[in-house]
Backbone as JSON Lines, residues from 0, in Angstrom:
{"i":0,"aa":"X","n":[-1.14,68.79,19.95],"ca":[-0.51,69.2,21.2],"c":[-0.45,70.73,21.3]}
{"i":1,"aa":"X","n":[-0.65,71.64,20.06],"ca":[-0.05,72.8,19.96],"c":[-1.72,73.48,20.6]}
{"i":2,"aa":"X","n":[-2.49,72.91,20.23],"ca":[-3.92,73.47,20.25],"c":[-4.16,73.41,21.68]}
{"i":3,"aa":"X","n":[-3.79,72.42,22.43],"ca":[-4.38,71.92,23.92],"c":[-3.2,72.96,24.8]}
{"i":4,"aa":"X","n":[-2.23,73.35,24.31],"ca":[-1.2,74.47,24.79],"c":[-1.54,76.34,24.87]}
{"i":5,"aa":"X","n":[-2.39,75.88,23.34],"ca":[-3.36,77.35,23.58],"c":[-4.44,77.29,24.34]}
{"i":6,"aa":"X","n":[-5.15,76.19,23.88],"ca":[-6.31,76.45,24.89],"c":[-5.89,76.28,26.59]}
{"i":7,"aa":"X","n":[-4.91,75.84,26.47],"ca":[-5.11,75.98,27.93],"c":[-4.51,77.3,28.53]}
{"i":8,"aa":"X","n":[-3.34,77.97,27.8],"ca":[-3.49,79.33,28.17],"c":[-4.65,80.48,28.03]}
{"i":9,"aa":"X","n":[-5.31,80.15,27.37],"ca":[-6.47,80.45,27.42],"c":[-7.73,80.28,28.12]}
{"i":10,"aa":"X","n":[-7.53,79.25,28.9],"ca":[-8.32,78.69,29.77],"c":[-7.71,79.33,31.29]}
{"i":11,"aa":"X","n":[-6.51,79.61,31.55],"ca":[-6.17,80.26,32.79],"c":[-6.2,81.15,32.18]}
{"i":12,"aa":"X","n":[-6.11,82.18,31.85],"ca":[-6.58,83.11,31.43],"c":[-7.67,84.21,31.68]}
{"i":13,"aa":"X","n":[-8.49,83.12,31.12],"ca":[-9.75,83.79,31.59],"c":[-10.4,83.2,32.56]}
{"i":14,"aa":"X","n":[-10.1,82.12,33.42],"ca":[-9.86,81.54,35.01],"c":[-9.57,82.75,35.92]}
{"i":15,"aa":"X","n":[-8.34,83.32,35.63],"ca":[-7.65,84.65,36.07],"c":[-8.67,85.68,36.06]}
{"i":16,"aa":"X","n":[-9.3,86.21,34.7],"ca":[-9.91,87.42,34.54],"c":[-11.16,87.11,35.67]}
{"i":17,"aa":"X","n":[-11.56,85.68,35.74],"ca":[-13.28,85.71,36.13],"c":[-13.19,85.7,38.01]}
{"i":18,"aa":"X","n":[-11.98,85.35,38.25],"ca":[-11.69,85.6,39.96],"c":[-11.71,87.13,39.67]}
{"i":19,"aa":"X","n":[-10.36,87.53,39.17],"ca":[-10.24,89.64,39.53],"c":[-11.93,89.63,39.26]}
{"i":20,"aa":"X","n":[-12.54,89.55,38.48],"ca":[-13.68,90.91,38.43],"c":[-15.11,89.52,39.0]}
{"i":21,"aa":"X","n":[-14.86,88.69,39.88],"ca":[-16.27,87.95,40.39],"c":[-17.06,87.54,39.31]}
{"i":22,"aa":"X","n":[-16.37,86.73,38.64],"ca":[-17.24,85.77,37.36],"c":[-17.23,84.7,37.75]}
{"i":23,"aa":"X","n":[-18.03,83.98,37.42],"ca":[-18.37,82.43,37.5],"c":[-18.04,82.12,35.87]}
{"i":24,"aa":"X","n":[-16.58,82.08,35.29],"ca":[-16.78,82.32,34.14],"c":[-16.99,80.34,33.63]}
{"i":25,"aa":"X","n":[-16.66,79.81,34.25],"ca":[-17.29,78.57,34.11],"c":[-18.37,77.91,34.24]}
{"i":26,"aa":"X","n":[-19.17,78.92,34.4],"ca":[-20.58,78.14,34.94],"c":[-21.05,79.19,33.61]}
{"i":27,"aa":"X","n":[-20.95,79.82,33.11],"ca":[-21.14,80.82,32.17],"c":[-20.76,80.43,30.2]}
{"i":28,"aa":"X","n":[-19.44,79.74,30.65],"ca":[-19.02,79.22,29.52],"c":[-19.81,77.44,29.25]}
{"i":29,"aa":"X","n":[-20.21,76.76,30.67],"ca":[-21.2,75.87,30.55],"c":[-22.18,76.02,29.7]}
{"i":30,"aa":"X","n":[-23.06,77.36,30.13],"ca":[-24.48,77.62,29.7],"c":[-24.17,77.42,28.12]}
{"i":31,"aa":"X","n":[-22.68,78.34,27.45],"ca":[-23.0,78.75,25.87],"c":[-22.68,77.36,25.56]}
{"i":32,"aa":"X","n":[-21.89,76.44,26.51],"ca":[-21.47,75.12,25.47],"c":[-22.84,74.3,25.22]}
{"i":33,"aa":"X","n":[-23.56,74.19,26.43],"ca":[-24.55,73.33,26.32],"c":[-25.83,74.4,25.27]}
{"i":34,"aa":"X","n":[-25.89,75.25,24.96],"ca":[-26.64,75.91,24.06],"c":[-26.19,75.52,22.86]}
{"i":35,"aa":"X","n":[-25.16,75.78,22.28],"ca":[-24.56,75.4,21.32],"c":[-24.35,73.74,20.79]}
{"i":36,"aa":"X","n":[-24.4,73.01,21.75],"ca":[-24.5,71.56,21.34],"c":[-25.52,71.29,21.59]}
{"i":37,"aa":"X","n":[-26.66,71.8,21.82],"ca":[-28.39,71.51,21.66],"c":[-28.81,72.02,20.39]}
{"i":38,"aa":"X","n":[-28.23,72.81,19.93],"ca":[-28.7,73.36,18.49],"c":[-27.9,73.46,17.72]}
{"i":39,"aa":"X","n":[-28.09,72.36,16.52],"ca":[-27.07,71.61,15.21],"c":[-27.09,73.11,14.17]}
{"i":40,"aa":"X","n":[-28.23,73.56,14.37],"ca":[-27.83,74.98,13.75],"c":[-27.14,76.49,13.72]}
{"i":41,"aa":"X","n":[-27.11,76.37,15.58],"ca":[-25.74,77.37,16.21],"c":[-24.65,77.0,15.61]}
{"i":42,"aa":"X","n":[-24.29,75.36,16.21],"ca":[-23.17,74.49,15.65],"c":[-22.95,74.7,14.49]}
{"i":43,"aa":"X","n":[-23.15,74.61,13.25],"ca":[-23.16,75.0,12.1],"c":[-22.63,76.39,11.73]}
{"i":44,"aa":"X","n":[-23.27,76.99,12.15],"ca":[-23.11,78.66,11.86],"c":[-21.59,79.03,12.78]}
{"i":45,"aa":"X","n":[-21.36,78.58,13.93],"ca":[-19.85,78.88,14.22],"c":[-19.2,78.25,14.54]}
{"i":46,"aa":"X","n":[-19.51,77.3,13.65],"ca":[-18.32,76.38,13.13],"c":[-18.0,75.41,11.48]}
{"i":47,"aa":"X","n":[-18.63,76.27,10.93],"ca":[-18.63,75.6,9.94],"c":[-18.14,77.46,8.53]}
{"i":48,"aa":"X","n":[-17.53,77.59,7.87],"ca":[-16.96,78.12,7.08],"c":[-18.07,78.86,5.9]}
{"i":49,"aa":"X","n":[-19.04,78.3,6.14],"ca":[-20.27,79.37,5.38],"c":[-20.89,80.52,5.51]}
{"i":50,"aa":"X","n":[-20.54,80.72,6.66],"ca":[-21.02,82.07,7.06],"c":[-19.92,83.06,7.08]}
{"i":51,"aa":"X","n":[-20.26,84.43,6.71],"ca":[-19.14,85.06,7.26],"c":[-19.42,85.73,8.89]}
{"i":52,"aa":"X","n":[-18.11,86.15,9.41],"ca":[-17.59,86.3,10.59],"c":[-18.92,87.49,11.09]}
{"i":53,"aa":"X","n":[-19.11,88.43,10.21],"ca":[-20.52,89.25,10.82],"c":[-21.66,88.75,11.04]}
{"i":54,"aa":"X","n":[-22.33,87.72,10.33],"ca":[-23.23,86.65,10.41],"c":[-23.05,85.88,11.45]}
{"i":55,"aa":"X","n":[-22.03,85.72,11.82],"ca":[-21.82,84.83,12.64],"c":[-21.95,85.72,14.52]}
{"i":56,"aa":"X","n":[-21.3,87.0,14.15],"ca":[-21.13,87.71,15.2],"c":[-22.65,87.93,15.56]}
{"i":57,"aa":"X","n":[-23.43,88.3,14.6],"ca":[-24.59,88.52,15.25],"c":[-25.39,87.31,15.97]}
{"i":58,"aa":"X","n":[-25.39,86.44,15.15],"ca":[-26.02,85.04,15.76],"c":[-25.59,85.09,17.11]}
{"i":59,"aa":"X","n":[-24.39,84.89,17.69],"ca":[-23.83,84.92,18.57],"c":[-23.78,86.15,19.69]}
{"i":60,"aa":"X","n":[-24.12,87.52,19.54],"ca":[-24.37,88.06,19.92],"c":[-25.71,88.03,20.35]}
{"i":61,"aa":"X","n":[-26.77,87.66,19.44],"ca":[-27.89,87.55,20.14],"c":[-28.1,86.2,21.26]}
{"i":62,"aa":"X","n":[-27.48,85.38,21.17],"ca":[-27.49,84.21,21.68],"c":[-26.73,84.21,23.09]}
{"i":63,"aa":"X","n":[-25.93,85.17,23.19],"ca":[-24.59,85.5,24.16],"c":[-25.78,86.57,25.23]}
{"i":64,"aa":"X","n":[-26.96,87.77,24.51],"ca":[-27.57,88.38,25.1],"c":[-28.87,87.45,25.87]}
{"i":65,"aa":"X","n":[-29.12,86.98,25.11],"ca":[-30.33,85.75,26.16],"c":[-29.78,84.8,27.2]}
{"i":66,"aa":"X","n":[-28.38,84.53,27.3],"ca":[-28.37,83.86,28.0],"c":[-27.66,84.81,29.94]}
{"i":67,"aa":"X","n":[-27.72,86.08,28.75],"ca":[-26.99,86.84,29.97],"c":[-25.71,86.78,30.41]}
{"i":68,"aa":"X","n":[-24.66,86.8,29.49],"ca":[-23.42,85.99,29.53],"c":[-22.61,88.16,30.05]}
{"i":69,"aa":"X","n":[-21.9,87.75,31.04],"ca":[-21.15,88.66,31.49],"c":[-19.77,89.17,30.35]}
{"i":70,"aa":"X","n":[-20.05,90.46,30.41],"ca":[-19.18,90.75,29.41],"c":[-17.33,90.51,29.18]}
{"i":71,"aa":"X","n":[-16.95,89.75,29.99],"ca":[-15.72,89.19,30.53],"c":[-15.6,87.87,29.12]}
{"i":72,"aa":"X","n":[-16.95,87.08,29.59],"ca":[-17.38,85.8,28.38],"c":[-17.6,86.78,27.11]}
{"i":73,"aa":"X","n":[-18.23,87.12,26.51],"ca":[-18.96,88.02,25.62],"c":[-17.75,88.36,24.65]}
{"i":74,"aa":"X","n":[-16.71,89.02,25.4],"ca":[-15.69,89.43,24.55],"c":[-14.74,88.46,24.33]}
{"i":75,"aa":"X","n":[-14.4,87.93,25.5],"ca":[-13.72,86.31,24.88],"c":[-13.83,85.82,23.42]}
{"i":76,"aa":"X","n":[-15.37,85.23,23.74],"ca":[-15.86,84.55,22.79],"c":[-16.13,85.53,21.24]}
{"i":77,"aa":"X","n":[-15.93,86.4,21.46],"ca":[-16.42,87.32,19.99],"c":[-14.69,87.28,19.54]}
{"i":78,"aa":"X","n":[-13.66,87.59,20.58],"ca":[-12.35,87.69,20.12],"c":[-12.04,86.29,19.23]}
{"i":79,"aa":"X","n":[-12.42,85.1,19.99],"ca":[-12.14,83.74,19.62],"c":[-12.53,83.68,18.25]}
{"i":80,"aa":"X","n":[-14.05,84.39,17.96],"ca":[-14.48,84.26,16.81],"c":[-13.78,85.29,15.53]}
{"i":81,"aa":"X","n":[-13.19,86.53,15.9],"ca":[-12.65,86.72,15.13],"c":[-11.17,86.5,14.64]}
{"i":82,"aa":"X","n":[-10.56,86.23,16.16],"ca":[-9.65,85.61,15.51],"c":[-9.47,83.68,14.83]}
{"i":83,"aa":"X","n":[-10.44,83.71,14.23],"ca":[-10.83,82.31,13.71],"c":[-10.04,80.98,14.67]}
{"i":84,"aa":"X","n":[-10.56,81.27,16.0],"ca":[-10.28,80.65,16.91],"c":[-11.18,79.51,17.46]}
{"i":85,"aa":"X","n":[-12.44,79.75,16.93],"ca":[-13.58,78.87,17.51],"c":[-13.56,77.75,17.6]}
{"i":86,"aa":"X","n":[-12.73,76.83,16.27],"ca":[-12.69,75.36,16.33],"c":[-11.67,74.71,17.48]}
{"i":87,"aa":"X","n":[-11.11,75.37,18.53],"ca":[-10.72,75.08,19.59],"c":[-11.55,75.29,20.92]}
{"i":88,"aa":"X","n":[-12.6,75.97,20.95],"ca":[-13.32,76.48,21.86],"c":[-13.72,75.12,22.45]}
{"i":89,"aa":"X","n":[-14.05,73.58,22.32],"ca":[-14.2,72.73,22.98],"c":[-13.23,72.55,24.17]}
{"i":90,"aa":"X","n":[-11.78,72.57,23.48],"ca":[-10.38,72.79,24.36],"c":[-10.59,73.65,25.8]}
{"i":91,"aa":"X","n":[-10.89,74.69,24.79],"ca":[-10.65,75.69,25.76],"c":[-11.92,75.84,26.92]}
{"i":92,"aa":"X","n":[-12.6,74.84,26.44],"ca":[-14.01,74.91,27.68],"c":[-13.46,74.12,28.5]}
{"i":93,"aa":"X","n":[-13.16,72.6,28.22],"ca":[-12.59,71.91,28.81],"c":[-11.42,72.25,29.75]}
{"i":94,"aa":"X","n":[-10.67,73.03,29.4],"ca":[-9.64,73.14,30.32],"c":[-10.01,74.31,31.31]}
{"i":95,"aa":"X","n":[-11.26,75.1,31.14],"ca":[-11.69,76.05,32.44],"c":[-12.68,75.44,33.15]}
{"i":96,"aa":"X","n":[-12.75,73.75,32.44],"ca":[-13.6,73.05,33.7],"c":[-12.47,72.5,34.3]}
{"i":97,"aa":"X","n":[-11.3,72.57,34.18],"ca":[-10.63,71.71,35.01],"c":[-9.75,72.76,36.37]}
{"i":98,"aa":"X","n":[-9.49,73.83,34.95],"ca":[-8.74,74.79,36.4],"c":[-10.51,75.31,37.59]}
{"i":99,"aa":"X","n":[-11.1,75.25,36.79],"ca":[-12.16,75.81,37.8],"c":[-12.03,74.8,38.68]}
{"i":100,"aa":"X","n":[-12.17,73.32,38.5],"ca":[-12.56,72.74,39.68],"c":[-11.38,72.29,40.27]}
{"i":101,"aa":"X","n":[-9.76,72.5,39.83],"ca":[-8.81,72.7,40.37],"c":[-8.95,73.96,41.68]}
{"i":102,"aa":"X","n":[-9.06,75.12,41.42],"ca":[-9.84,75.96,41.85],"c":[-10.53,76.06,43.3]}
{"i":103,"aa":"X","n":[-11.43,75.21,42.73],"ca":[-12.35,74.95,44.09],"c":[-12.28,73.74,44.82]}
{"i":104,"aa":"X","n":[-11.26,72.99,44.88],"ca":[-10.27,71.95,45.39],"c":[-11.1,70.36,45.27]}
{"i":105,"aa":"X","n":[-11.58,70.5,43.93],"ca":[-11.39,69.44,43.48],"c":[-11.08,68.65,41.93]}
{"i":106,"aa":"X","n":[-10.65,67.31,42.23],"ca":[-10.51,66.82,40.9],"c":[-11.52,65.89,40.26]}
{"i":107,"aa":"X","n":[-12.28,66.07,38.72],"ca":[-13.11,64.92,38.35],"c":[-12.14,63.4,37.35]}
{"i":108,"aa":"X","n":[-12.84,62.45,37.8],"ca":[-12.33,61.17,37.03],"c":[-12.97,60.55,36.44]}
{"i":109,"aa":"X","n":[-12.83,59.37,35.9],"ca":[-14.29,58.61,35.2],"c":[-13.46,57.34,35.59]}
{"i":110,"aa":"X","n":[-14.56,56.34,35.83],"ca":[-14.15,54.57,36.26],"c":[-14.67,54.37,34.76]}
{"i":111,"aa":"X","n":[-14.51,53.1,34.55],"ca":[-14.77,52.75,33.21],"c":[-15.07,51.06,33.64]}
{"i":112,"aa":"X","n":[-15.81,50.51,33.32],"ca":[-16.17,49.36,33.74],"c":[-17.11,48.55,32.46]}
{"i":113,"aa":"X","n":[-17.18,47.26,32.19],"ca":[-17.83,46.52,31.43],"c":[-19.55,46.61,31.91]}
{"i":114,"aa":"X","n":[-19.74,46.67,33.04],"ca":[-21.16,46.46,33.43],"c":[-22.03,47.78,33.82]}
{"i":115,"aa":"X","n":[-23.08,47.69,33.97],"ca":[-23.95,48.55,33.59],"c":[-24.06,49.64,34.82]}
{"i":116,"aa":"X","n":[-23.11,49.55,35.44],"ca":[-23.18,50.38,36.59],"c":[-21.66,49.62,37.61]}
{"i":117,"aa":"X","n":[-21.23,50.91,38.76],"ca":[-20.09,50.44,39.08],"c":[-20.15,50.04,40.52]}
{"i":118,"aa":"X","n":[-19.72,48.99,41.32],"ca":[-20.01,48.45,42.8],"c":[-19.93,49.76,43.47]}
{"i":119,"aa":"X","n":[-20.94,50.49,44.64],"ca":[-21.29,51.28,44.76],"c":[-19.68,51.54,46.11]}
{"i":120,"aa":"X","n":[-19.33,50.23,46.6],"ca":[-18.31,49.94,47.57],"c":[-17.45,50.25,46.0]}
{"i":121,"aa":"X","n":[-16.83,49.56,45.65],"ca":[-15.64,50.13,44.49],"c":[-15.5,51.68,44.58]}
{"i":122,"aa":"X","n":[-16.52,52.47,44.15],"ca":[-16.68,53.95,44.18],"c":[-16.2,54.45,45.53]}
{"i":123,"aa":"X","n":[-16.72,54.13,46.3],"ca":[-16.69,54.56,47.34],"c":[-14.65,54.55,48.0]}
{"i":124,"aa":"X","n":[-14.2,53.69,47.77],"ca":[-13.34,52.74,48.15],"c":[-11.94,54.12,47.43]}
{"i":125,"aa":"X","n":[-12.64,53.77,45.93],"ca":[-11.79,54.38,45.12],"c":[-11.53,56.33,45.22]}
{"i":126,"aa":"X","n":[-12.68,56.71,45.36],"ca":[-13.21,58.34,45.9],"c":[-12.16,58.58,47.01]}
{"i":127,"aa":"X","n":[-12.25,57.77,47.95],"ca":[-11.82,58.14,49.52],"c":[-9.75,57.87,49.11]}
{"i":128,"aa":"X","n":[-9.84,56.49,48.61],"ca":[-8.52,56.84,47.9],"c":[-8.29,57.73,47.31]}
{"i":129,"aa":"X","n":[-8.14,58.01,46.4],"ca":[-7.82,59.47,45.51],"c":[-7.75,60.54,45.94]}
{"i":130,"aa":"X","n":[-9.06,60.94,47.17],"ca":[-8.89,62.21,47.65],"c":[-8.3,62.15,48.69]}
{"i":131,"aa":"X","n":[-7.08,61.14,49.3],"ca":[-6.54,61.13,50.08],"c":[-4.88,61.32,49.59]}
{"i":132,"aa":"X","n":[-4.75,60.72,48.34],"ca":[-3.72,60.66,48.04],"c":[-3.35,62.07,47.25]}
{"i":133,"aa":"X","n":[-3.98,62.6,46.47],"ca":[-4.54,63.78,45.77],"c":[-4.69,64.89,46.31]}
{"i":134,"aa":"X","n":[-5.29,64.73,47.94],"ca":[-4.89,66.65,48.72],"c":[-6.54,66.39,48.66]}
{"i":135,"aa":"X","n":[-6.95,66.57,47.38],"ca":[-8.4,67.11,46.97],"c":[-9.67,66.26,46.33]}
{"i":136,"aa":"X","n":[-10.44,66.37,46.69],"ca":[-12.12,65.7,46.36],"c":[-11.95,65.02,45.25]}
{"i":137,"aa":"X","n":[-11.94,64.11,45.52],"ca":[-12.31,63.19,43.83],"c":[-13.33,63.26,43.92]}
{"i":138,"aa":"X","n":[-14.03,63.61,42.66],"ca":[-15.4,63.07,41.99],"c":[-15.54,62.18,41.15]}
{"i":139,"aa":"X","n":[-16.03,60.66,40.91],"ca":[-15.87,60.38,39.76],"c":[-17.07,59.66,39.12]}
{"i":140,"aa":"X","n":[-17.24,59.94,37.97],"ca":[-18.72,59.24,37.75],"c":[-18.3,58.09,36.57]}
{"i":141,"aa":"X","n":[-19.38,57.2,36.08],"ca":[-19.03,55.82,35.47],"c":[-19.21,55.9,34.45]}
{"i":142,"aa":"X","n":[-18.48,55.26,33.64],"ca":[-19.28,54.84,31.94],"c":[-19.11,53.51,31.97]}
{"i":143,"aa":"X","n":[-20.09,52.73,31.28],"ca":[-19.51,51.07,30.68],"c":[-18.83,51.77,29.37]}
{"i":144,"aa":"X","n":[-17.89,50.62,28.98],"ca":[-16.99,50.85,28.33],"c":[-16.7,49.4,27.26]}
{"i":145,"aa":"X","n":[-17.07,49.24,26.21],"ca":[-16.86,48.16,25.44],"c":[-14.91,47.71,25.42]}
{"i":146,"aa":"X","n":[-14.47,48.63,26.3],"ca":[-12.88,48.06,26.42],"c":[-12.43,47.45,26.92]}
{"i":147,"aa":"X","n":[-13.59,47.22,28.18],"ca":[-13.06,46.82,29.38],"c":[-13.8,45.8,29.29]}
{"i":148,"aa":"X","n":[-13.0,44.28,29.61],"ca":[-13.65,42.97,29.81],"c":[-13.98,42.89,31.04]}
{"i":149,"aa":"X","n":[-13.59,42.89,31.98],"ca":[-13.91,42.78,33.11],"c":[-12.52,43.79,34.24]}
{"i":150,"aa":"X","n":[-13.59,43.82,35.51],"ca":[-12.8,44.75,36.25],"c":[-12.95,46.57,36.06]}
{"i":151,"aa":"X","n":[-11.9,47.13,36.08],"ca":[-12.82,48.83,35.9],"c":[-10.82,49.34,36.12]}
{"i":152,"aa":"X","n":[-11.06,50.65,35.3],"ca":[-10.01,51.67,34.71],"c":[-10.1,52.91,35.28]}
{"i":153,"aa":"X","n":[-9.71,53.43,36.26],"ca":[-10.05,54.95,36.27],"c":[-9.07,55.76,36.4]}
{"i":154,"aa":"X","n":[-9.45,56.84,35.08],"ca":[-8.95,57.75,35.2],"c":[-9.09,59.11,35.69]}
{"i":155,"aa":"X","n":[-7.97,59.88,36.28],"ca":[-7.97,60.92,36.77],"c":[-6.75,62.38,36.12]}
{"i":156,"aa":"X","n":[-7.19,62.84,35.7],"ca":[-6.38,63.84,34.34],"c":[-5.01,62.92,34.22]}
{"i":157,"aa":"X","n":[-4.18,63.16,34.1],"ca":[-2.73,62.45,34.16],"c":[-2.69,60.93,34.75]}
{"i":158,"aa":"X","n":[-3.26,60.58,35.75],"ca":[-3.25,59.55,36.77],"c":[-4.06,58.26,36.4]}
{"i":159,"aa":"X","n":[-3.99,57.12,36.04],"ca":[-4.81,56.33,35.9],"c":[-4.43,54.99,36.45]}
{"i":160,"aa":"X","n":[-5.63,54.09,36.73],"ca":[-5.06,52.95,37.83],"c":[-5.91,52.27,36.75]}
{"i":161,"aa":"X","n":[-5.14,51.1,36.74],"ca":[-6.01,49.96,35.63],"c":[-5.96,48.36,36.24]}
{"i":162,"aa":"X","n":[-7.27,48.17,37.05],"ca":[-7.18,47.1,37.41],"c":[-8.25,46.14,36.74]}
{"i":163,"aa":"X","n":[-8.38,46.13,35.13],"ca":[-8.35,45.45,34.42],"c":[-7.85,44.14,33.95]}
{"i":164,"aa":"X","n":[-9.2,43.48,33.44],"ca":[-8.62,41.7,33.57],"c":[-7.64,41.93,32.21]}
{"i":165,"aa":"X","n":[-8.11,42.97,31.23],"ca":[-7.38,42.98,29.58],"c":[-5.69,43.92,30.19]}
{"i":166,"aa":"X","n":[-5.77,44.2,31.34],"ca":[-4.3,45.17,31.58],"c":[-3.51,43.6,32.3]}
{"i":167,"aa":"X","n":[-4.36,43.13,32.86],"ca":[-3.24,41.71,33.73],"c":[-3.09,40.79,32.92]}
{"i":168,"aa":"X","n":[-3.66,40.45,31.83],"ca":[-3.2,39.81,30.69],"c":[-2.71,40.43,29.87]}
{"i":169,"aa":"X","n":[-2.36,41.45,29.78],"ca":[-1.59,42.28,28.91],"c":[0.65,42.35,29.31]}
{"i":170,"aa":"X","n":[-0.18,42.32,30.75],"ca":[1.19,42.5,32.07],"c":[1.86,40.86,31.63]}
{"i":171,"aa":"X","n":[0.6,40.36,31.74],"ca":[1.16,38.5,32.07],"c":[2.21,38.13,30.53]}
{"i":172,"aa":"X","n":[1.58,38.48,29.28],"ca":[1.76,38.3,28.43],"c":[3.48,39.0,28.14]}
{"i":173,"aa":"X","n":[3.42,39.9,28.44],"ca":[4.36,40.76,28.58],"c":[5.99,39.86,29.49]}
{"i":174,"aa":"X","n":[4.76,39.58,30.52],"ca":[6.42,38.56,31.21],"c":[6.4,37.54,30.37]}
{"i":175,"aa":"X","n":[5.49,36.75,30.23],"ca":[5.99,35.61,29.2],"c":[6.86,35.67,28.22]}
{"i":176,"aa":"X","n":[6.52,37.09,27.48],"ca":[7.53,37.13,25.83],"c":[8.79,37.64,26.52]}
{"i":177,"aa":"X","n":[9.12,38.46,27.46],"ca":[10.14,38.72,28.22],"c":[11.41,37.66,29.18]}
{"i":178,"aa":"X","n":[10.63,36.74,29.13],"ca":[11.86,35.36,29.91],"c":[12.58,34.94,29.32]}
């Protein structure tokens, strides 16, 4: 809990810095995440305890210069690294995808469903709900989900509706041991 409290001050944060000076610092902090989880050997090197912190700075520095990362990101991420902050940096990506798209007035969710895709009417149904009740744009895209027996779960950061056959037998069961 203590980690998801930093990163997320950290995540408005530099939300804050990338409006004052015209950063896209989320579309920026995208590029290094998805660089970094394409290559098991970035991954390694800053995040793993074998290297030291100059080794590491340079890797990262050169990697931070190819992708053209605005110096707003640049120093972030070198601070993160020295202050042996990095093994939160997932956190902290995550939570400047959320104020970003808080931000730009909307919210993402995920349905969760047993089958291989979700009734395109369900989506639809569920979208127009949410962003009605919500102020702002739901987006939500699908996963199957080995949890779900039948029916579909979606969640939305805090908010989740579970109209699940394993949640109404869960409910049912519940009144039964309760009478």
């Amino acid at each position: 809990m203590k980690e998801r409290i930093i990163a997320r001050a950290y995540g408005k944060s530099l939300i804050e810095l990338g409006l004052e000076q015209k950063v896209d610092v989320a579309k920026e902090l995208t590029e290094l995440n998805v660089t970094i989880n394409e290559n098991n050997d970035l991954e390694t090197v800053l995040f793993l305890d074998v290297f030291t912190i100059e080794e590491k700075e340079n890797v990262l520095k050169d990697v931070m210069a190819k992708l053209k990362l605005s110096p707003i990101v640049q120093n972030f991420v070198l601070f993160m690294l020295n202050e042996k902050r990095m093994p939160i940096f997932p956190l902290i990506f995550k939570e400047v995808i959320v104020l970003d798209d808080h931000e730009k007035g909307f919210l993402r969710g995920v349905i969760e469903g047993s089958g291989e895709q979700v009734d395109p009417d369900f989506q639809k149904k569920m979208t127009d709900y949410l962003s009605e009740k919500l102020g702002k744009k739901a987006l939500l895209e699908y996963r199957k989900s080995s949890k779900v027996t039948a029916g579909y779960k979606v969640t939305m950061e805090d908010l989740q509706l579970d109209a699940s056959l394993d949640n109404q037998l869960n409910k049912f069961k519940q009144t039964v041991l309760n009478s």
